[in-house]
N, C-alpha and C positions, 0 to 999 in steps of 0.2 A: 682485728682482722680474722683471730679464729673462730671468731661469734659468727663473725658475716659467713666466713665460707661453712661454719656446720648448719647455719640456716639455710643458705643456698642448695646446700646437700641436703639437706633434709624435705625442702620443695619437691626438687628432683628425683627423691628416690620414692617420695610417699606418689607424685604422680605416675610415674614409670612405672610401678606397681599396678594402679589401679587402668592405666590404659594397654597396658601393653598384652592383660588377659585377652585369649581369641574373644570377641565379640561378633554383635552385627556389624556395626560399625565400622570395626577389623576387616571386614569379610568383606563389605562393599566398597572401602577405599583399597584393600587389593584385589578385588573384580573389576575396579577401573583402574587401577594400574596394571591391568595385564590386559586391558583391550586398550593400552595408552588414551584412556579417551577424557581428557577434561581434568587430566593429574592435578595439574598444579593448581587451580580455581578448588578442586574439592577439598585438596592438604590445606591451601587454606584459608578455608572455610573451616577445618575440622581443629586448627590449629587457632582460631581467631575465638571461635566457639566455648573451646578449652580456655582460654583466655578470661572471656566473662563469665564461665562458670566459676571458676576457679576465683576470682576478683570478688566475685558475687560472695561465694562462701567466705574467704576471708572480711569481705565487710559487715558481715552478719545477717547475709540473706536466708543462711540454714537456720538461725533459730526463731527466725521469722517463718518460713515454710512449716516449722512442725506445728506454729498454731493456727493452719488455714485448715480448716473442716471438712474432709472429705475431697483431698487433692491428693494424697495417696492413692486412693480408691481411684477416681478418675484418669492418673497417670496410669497408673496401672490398666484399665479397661482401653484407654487409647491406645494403649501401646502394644497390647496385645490385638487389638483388632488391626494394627498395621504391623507388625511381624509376621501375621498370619498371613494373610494379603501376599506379602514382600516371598514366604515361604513356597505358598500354593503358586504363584508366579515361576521361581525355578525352580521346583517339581515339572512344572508344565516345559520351560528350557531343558532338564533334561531328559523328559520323555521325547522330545523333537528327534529329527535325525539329522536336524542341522545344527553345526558347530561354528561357535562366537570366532571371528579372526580376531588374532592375538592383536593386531596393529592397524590401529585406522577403521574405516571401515563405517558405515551410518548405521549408529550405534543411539546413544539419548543425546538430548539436548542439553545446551550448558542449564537451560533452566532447571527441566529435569533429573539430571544429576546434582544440580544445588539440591533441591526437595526432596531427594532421595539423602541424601546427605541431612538436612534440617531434621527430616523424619527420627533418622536412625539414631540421632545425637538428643532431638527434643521432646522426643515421643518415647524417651528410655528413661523409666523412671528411675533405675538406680544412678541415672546423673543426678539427680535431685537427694536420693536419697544417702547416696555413696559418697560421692565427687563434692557438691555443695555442702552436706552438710559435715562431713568426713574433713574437708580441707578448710574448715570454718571452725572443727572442734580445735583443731589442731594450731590453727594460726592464734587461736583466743590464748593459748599460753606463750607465745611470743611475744616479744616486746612491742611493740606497735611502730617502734622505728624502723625496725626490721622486719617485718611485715611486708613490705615491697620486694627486700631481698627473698624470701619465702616465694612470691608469685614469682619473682625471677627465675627461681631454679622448676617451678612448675613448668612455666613454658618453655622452658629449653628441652626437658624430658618432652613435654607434646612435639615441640619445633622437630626434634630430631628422628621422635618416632613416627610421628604422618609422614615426614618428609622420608625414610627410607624405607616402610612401608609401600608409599603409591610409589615412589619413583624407583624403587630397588625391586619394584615386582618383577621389570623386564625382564629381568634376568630370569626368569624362570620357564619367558619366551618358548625356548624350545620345545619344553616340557608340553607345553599349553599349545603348539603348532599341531596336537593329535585332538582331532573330536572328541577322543575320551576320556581325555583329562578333565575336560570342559563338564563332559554328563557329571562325570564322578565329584567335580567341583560343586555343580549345580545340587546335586545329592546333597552333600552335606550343606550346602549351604540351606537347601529346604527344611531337610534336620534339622539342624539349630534353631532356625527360624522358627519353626511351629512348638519344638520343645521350650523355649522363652516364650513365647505365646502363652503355652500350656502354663507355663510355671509363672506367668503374671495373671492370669485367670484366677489359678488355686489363689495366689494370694488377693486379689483381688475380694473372692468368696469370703475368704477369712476376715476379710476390711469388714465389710457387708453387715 
């Protein structure tokens, strides 16, 4: 019983780790958690995602990815041409003078927010490089029967942190009822965005 639970803990704490850093991903499942729009379809989705990355690396999909040629390089060029994209879009949000309502409102579509979502999750090469092959180093020294207890405790970490992520943003409601929380949101979130751009670019050059 204390094998199972430090392997279940040990799921949990190595994903909790790696997801709970601000990301894109972060940013855009609490940007629709605070325009309530499409919560629970995106958590999960971000949470189902996590799921097969994570299955994926423990089954030994990361020491398969390090021998494909030039899919470093590629991830990385994808995924900077759609963070950049995603950036220069709220830059342009908060240069407006109109402010997102907290609640409701026509806002994206459910399709649209899946693909925003799909983006931000599959177009991020440190999934591949991090998550897949990082939780596939890690599972290879586990016993393989316990190996399912391992994803176990992974997606409870995801389960809990999308889920209070989108649906815990409400609460921040009031805050976000001013236009300019909104700009000032939009700002960093354009920040981030184009500096992961920038810093999958450099690396990118460096692939090259």
């Amino acid at each position: 019983m204390t094998e199972i639970l430090s392997t279940f803990a040990n799921g949990f704490a190595i994903t909790a780790a790696l997801i709970m850093a601000i990301g894109a991903q972060n940013m855009f499942v609490l940007r629709q958690g605070l325009q309530r729009e499409h919560v629970g379809p995106i958590v999960l989705f971000c949470v189902v995602s996590d799921g097969l990355l994570i299955s994926a690396g423990v089954a030994g999909m990361g020491a398969a990815l390090e021998l494909v040629p030039g899919l470093s390089l590629f991830l990385s060029l994808g995924g900077a041409c759609f963070l950049g994209w995603y950036g220069a879009v709220a830059f342009r949000r908060a240069a407006t003078s109109s402010s997102m309502q907290v609640a409701g409102g026509a806002g994206k579509t459910l399709a649209a927010a899946l693909a925003g979502a799909a983006g931000f999750t599959f177009l991020n090469p440190h999934v591949y490089l991090d998550t897949v092959l990082l939780m596939g180093a890690v599972s290879s020294t586990i016993a393989e029967q316990l190996r399912p207890v391992f994803v176990a405790g992974a997606l409870t970490a995801s389960i809990i942190w999308f889920t209070a992520l989108g649906f815990g943003a409400r609460f921040l409601s009031p805050l976000f009822a001013r236009p300019a929380a909104w700009k000032v949101l939009d700002a960093l979130v354009g920040t981030m965005m184009v500096a992961m751009a920038v810093g999958l670019l450099v690396h990118a050059f460096d692939l090259a």
